[in-house]
N, C-alpha and C positions, 0 to 999 in steps of 0.2 A: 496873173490868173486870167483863164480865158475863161466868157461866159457864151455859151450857144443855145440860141433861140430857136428851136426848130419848126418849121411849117413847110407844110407839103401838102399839094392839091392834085388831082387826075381830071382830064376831061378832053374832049374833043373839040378841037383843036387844042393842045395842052396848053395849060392856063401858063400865064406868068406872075412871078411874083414880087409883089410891092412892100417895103416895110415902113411906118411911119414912127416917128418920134416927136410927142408930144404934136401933131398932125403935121408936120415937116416931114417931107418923104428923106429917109436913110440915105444918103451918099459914101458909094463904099469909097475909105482912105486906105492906107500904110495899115490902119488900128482895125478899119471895118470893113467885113467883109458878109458877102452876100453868094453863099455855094447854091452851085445848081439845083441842089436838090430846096432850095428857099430856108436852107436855116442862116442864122444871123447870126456873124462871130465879133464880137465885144474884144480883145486881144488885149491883155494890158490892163482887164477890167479895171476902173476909176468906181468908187460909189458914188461919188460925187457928180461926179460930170456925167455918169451914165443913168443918174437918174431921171425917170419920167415914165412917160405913160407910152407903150409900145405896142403897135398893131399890126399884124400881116394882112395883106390881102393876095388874091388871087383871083386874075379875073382874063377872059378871051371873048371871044364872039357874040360868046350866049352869056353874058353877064361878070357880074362879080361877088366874091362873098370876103365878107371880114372878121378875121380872129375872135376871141378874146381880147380886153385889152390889159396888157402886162404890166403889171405897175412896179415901177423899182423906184425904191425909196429911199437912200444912205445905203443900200445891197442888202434892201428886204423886200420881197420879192412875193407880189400879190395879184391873183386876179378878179377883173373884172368883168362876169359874165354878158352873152347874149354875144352869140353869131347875127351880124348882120348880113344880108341879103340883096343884090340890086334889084329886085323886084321887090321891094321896100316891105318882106316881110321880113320875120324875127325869129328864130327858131330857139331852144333849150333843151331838147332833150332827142336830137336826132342822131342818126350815125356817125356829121358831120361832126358836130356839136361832139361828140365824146374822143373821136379821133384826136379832135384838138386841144380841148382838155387833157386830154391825157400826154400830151408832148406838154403842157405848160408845164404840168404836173413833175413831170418830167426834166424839164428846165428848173424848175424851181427846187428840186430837189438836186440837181446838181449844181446850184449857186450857194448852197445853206451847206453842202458837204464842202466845197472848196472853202468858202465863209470861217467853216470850222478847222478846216485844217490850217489855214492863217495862222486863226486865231491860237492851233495847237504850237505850231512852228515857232510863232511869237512871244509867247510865253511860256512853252517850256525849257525852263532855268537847267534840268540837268545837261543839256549840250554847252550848257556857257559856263559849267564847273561850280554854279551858285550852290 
């Protein structure tokens, strides 16, 4: 199963993108990958090994701003609100703020549909003639 985290930002000079886990910056491998456009590809998803607390950031010239932070759990999948800000303010209910909820949103609803289809795959008995 592949799981993708998506985040994307605009600005001048266009921002780049940073992902952390459990505050360890993401290192893309063979498994993880990091597309231009800053979503995060999990390949192979593990619950296990892929759980933690997961944050984008996006940041250039003029500052940087921080995700939600994504919390996977055994591959339950929750967030935790409050866009952070490099001018160390805090925002909850801005344009920013809803863009990126709605990709978690987003995300999390496509971990709990594949989740499910596993779980369908794997226990349904009439492919195996029970």
């Amino acid at each position: 199963m592949q799981l993708k985290l998506p985040c994307s930002a605009s600005g001048n000079p266009p921002p780049s993108i940073l992902w952390r886990k459990d505050r360890l910056t993401v290192v893309e491998t063979l498994r993880i990958s990091i597309l231009p456009s800053g979503t995060l590809i999990l390949n192979n998803f593990h619950p296990t090994e892929d759980s933690g607390v997961y944050e984008c950031s996006a940041f250039n010239d003029h500052g940087f701003i921080t995700s939600d932070r994504i919390v996977i759990d055994r591959g339950r999948m929750s967030i935790q609100s409050s866009v952070r800000r490099g001018d160390g303010g805090v925002t909850n209910n801005d344009d920013d703020n809803d863009i990126i909820t709605n990709a978690f949103k987003q995300a999390k609803y496509e971990v709990e549909s594949a989740e499910n289809e596993t779980v369908r795959i794997l226990f349904d008995t009439s492919k195996n003639g029970e």
